[in-house]
N, C-alpha and C positions, 0 to 999 in steps of 0.2 A: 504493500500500500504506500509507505513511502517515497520510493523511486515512483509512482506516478504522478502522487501529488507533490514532486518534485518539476516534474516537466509542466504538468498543469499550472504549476504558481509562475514559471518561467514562460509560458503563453498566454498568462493573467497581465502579466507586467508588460511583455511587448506588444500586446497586441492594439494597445491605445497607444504607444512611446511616441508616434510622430502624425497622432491625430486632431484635430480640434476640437479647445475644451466643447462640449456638446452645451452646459447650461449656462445662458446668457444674462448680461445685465437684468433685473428686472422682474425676473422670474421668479415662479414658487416653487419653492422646494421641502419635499415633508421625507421625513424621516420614521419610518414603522416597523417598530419591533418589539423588544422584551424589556427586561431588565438591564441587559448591554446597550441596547440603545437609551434607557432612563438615565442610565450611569453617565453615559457619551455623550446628555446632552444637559445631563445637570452638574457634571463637574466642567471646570475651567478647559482643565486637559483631555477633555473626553472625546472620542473621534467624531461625535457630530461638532463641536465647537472648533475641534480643529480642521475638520473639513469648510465649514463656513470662514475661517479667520485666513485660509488657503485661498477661497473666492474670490473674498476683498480683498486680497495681495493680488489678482491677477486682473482687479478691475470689474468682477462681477458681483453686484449684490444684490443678494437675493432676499426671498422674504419666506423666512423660513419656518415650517410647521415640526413641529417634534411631538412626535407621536409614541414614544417608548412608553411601557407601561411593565413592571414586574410583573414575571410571573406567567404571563400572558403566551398563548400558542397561536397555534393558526384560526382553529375554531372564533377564541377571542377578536384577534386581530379584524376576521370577516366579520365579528359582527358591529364591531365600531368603525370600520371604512368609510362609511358613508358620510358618519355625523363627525367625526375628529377629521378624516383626511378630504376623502372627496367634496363636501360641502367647500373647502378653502380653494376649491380650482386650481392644485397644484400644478404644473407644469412634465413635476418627475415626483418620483419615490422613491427612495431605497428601503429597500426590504429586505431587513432581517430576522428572520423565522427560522426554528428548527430545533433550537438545543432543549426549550422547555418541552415540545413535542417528542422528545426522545426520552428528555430525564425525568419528566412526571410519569411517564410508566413504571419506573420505582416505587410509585405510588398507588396504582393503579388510575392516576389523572391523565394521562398521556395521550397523545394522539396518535393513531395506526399508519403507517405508511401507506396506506391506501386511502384512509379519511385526509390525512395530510396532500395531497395531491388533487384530491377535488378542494379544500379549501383557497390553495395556490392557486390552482385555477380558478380558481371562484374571483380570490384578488384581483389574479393579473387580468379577465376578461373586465370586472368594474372598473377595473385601472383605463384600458384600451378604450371602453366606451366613453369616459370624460377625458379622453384627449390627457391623459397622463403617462408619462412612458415611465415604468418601470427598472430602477437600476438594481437587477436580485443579487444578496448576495450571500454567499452558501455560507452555512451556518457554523459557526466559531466552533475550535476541537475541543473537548475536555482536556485540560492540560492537566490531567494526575495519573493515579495507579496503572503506570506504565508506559503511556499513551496509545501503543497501539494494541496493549492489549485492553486497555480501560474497554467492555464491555460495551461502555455510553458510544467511544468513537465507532465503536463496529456496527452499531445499529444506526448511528447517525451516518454512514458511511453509506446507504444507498438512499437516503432523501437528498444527501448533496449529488449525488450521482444523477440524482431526477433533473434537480434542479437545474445543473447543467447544461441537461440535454433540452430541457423546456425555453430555456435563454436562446438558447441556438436556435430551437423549433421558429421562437418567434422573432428571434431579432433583436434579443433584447441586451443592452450594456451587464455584463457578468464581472463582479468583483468577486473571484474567488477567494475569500479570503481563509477557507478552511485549507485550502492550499497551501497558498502562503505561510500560515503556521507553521505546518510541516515542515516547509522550507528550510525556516526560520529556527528550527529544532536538528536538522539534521547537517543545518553550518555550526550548531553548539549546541551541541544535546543539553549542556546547563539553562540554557535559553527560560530565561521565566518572563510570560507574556502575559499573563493574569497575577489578580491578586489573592486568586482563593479558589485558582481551579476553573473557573466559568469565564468570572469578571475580570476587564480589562484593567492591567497595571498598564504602567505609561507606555511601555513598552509596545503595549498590545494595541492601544489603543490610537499609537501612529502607526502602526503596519496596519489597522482596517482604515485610517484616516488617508494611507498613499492607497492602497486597494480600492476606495471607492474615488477618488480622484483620477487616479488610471482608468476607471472603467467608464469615465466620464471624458476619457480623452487627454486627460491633463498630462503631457511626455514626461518620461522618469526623469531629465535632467531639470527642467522647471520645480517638480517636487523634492526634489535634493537642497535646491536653493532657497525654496519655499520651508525648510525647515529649520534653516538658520534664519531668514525672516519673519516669519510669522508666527513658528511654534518653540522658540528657545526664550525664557521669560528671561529677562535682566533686571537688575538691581540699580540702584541711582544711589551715590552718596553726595550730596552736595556739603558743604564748608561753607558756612556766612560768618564772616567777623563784618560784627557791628563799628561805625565810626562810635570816637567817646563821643559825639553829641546826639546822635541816634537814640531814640525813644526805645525800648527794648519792647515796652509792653505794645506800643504801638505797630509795631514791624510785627510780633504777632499776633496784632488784634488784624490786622491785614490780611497777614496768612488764613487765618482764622476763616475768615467771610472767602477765600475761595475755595476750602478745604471742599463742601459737598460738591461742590460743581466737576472738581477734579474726579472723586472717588465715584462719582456719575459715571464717568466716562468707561467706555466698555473694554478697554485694555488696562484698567487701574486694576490691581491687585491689594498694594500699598503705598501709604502718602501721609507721612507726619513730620513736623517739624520735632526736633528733640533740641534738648538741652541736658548740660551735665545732672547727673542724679544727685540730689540731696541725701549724701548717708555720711556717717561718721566711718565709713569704711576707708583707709588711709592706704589701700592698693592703686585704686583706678588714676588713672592721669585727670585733670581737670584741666580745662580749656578756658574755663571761666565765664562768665554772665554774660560776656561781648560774644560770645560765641556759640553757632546754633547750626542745628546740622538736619538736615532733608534726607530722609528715607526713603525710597520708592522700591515700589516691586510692579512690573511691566507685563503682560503678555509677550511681547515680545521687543525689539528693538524699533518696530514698524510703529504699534503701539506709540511706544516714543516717542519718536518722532512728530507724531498725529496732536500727540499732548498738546507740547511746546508751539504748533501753529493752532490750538486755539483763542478763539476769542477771546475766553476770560483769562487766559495766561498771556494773553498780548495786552489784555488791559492790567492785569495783576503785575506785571513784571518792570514797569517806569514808577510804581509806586513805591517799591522796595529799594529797587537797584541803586541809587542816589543816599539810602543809610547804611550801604555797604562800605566796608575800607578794602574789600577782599574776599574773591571765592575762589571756590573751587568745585568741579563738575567730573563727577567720574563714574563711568559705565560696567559696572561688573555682573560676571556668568558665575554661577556655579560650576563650579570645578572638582566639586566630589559627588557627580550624581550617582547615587547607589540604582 
């Protein structure tokens, strides 16, 4: 099973590499799945957020529907189409289905590989008749007890085989990214792409965030670069020495009144003015009262960027700059990502 879903993730990856991105400025875009998808689109780093933060780096924004739901199978997914996804007139979908349809059969909640297949069908034909083109994509491996002998992956091992063949049937964009896993396991069997066996660690969840942007056309070299702009977060330390005539409370009564507008902003992580800590602890260096220092945490360096040519930072920044004697601006990565 490896060696094919080795070729399969290597015809996953080329076979968009020097195509056009497919979804355009403007467009709706919904996202329908499980709990992988809930996770991907409620964390920061989750691969529907990084898939979206990849759009607006190449010029396209979209208006995006996120449809994940825990828990959730095929049966579920058809029965809320209608009223969460199709009512919004998406454009596209991506769909990810398949892991809870295998592992609630541990339960006896599961769904049969033959009711799974009319449900799919059931999607992809509502999908087809409101003019929404479906980007499927096969369902995430159980990344434990063993992997290929993990029982979960053998069973889910011919719904993604369906799936496959059904994308092809109609034409439709295939992010395989049960493939890719594989792949991604057999360059370093230590490989850990989830955080608990299912769910995506960061890991996991930029390899389905380049698997559904490849299947969407976007070339492997654009998404290479695309991950040092828009998915690597940076740090900001800024340095202000106050002049001695400088108002100290006033410079952060200033700050102060732009604080919410900044953390508004959809690339803020973090954003505070600091000063030295008040303790009778006689280790730390003190810099002293004239001296105040800016924290930031970014989404990315794109993010950044974006900050500094706002509005309220073009208005905020001639009110300060004049009670300065002295800064300093410095851009740092993490350097010990586990």
């Amino acid at each position: 099973m490896k060696r094919s879903m080795i070729l399969a993730a290597a015809c996953a990856l080329s076979a968009c590499a020097f195509g056009e991105l497919m979804v355009k400025d403007g467009d709706t875009l919904a996202f329908l799945g499980d709990s992988i998808t809930q996770y991907g689109q409620q964390n920061r780093d989750g691969y529907v957020n990084l898939t979206l933060r990849a759009l607006e780096e190449e010029g396209v924004n979209v208006k995006a529907v996120k449809a994940g739901i825990s828990g959730h199978k095929s049966n579920d997914m058809l029965a809320r189409l209608d009223a969460q996804v199709l009512s919004k007139r998406p454009c596209w979908m991506t769909l990810s289905c398949g892991v809870n349809d295998v592992w609630h059969q541990d339960f006896n909640k599961g769904v049969s590989l033959e009711d799974y297949q009319k449900n799919i069908t059931a999607i992809l034909d509502k999908c087809a008749a409101s003019n929404c083109t479906v980007v499927v994509l096969t369902a995430t491996m159980f990344e434990r007890h063993g992997l290929e002998k993990d029982p979960h992956n053998v069973k889910l091992a011919p719904y993604n085989e369906w799936l496959r063949a059904e994308a092809k049937r109609r034409g439709l964009p295939l992010a395989d990214l049960n493939a890719l896993m594989w792949a991604e396991h057999a360059k370093d069997a230590k490989a850990s792409l989830t955080r608990d066996g299912v769910h995506m660690a960061l890991p996991g969840d930029k390899l389905m965030a380049r698997g559904v942007l490849a299947a969407m056309g976007l070339g492997a070299d654009r998404i290479a670069a695309l991950e040092k702009t828009a998915w690597k977060p940076v740090w900001v330390l800024c340095r202000f020495d106050l002049k001695p005539d400088a108002d100290r409370a006033d410079y952060i009564a200033k700050t102060k009144a732009v604080l919410a507008a900044v953390r508004a902003e959809a690339g803020c992580r973090e954003y505070r003015l600091l000063g030295d800590a008040e303790t009778d602890w006689e280790k730390p260096q003190r810099f002293g009262g004239r001296t105040l220092w800016m924290l930031e945490n970014w989404d990315s360096v794109r993010a950044l960027q974006k900050h500094l040519e706002m509005p309220h930072m073009k208005a905020f920044g001639p009110t300060v700059r004049p009670m300065r004697s002295g800064s300093t601006f410095h851009v740092l990565e993490d350097v010990a990502v586990d």
